[in-house]
C-alpha positions in Angstrom: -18.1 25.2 -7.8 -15.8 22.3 -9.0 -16.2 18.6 -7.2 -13.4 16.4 -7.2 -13.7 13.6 -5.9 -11.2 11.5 -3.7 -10.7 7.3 -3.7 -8.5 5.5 -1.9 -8.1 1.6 -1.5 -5.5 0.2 1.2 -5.5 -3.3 0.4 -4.2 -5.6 -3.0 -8.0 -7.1 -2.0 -9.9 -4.2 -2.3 -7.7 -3.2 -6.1 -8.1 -6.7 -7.5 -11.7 -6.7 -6.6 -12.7 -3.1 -7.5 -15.2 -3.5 -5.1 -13.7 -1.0 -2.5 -13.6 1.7 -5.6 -16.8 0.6 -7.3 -18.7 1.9 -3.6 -16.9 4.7 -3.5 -17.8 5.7 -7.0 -21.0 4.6 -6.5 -21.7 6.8 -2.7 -20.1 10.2 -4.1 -22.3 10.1 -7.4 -25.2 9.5 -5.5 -24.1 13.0 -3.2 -23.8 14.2 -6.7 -27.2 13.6 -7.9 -28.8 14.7 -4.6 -26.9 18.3 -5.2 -27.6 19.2 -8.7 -24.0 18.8 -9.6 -21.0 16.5 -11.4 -17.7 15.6 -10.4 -15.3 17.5 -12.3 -12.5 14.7 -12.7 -11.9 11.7 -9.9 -8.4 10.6 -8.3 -7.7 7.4 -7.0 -4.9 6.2 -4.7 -4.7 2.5 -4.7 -2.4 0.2 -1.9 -2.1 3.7 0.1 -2.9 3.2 3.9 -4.9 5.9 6.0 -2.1 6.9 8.2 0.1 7.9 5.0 1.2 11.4 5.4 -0.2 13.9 2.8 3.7 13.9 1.2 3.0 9.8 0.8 -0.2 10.7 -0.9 0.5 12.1 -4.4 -3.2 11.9 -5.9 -4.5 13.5 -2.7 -2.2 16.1 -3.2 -2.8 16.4 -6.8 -6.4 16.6 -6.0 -5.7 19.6 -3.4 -3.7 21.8 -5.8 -6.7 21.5 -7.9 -9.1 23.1 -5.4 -10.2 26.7 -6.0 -12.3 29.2 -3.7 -15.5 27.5 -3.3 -14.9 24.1 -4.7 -15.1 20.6 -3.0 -13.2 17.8 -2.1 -15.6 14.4 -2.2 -15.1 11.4 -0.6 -17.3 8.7 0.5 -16.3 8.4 4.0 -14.0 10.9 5.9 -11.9 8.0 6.5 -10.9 7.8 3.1 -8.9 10.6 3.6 -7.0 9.7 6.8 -7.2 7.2 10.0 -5.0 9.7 11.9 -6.5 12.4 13.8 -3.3 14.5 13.0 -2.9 13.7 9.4 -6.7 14.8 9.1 -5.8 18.0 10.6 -2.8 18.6 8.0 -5.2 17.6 5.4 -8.6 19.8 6.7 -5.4 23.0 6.8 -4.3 22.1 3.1 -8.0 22.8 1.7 -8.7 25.7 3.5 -5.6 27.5 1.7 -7.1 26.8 -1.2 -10.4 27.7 -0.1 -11.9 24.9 -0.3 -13.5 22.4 1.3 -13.8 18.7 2.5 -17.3 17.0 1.6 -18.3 13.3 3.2 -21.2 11.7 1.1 -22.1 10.0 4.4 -22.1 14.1 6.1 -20.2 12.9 9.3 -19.9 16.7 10.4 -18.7 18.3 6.9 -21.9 20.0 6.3 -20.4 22.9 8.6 -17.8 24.3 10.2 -19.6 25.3 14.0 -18.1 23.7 16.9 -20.5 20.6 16.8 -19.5 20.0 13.4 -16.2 20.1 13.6 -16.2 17.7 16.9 -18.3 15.1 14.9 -15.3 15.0 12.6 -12.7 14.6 15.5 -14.7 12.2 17.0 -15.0 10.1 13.4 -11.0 10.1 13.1 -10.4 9.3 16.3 -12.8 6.1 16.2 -11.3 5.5 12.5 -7.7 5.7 14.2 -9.1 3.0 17.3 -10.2 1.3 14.6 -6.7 1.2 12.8 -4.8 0.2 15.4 -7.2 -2.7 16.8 -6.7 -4.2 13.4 -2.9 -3.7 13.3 -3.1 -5.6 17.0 -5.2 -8.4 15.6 -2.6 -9.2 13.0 0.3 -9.2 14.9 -0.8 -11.2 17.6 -1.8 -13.7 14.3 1.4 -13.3 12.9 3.2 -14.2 16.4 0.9 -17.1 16.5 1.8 -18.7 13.1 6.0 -17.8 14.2 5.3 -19.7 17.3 3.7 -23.0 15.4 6.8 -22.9 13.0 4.6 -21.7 10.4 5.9 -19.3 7.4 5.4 -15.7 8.4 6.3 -13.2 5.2 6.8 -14.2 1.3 7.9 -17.0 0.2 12.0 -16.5 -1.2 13.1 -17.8 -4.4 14.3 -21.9 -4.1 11.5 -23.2 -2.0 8.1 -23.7 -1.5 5.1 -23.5 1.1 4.0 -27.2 2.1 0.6 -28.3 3.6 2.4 -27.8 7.1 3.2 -23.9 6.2 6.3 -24.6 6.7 9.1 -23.7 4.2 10.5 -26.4 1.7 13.7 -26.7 -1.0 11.5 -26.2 -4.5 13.6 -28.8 -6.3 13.1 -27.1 -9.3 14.3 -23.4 -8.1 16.7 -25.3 -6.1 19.1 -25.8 -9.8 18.7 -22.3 -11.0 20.2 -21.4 -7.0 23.2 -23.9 -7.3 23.8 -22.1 -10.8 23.7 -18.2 -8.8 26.2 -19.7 -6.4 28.4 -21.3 -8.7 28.8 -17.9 -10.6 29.5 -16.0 -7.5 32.0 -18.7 -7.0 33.6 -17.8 -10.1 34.0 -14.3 -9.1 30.8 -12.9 -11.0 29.7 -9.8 -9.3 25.9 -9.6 -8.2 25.0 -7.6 -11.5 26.8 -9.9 -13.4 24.9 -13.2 -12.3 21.6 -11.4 -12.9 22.1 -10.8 -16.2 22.9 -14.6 -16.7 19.6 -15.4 -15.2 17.6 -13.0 -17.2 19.6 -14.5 -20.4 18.3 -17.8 -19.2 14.9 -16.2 -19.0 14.8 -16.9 -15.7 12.2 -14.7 -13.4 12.3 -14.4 -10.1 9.7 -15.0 -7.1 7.7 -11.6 -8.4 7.9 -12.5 -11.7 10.5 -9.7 -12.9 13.6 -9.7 -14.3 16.5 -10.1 -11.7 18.7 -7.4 -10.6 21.3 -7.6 -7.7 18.6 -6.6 -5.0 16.6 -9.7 -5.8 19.6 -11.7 -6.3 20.7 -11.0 -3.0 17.5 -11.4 -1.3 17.2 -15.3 -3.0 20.5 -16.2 -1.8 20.5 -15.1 1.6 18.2 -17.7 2.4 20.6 -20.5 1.4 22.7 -22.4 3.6 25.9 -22.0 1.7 24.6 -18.6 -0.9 25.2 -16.4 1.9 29.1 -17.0 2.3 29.3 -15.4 -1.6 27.3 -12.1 -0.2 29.8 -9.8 1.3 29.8 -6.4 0.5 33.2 -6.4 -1.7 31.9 -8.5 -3.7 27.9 -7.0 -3.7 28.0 -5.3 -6.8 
């Protein structure tokens, strides 16, 4: 019997930290111990939410392929693997064709397959999925509350800044290398063509990256007068 073992983090939080991998690491080689065995190799599926569909999911499916008759799938919690009661289903169907099988550190019904078992493991991912969606409520209804105070809702674009007031402000500085992009459009330089005068000017944009004309376009649509020089003849 092979273990591999399964870690997923949904959250820039949980990566930066390692915290959200460290216990995970932590729960399935203590399963480990307790069984007499080793994990064989690890995966690990970082910024991937729990509703992602197995085809979103290329280390879990990496990991599934591996399985052979008799060997395990770790994970620390069953949640780990999905929040949807569906997508656990998919899941739970892709391991028994390859004959094996789905172990939770914290049990939660994978100890067995009889009917109780297999309900505890419904019931789990349809709490996990409860759980989900109360979350995705809480942040809406935040996010509606900072859009109704006026407050900035989403990244901050290339040319301004986030004041003490949340609200959005002209970055004076950003603000020159903006006037320069719409000048060159003005001169008839396509969207390709102005990024590469940017990047020549070693210029980065808002993530820190080269430009190309996707984030050229998505800077200068927030201008007052960039978005008259963004139609699609001359997008390219």
């Amino acid at each position: 019997m092979k273990v591999y073992a399964y870690y997923r983090v949904s959250t820039d939080m949980q990566i930066d930290s390692g915290a959200g991998l460290a216990s995970q690491e932590d729960i399935c080689n203590a399963w480990c111990l307790r069984n007499n065995t080793h994990i064989t190799r690890s995966f690990v599926e970082k910024a991937i939410s729990g509703a992602a569909p197995l085809d979103k999911r290329p280390a879990l499916f990496q990991a599934i392929t591996c399985l052979e008759k008799g060997d395990v799938l770790l994970v620390s919690r069953l949640d780990r693997l999905s929040r949807d009661i569906y997508g656990g289903i998919v899941i739970d169907e892709a391991v028994a064709h390859q004959e094996g099988r789905v172990i939770s550190a914290a049990g939660e019904g994978t100890d067995s397959d009889d009917p109780a078992s297999k309900m505890i493991r419904d019931i789990i991912r349809v709490v996990a999925g409860f759980e989900r969606s109360i979350t995705q409520f809480r942040i809406k209804a935040a996010l509606a509350a900072k859009k109704a105070r006026g407050e900035r809702v989403g990244p901050i674009p290339f040319g301004y800044q986030l004041g003490k007031d949340r609200k959005l402000y002209p970055s004076p500085e950003e603000q020159i290398y903006v006037e320069q992009m719409i000048e060159y459009r003005k001169q008839g330089l396509s969207m390709t063509q102005v990024a590469e005068k940017m990047n020549e000017k070693g210029v980065l944009s808002r993530l820190g990256k080269p430009w190309s004309k996707n984030s050229l376009f998505t800077a200068l649509k927030y201008t007052e007068h960039g978005t008259q020089h963004l139609t699609r003849r001359k997008w390219s």
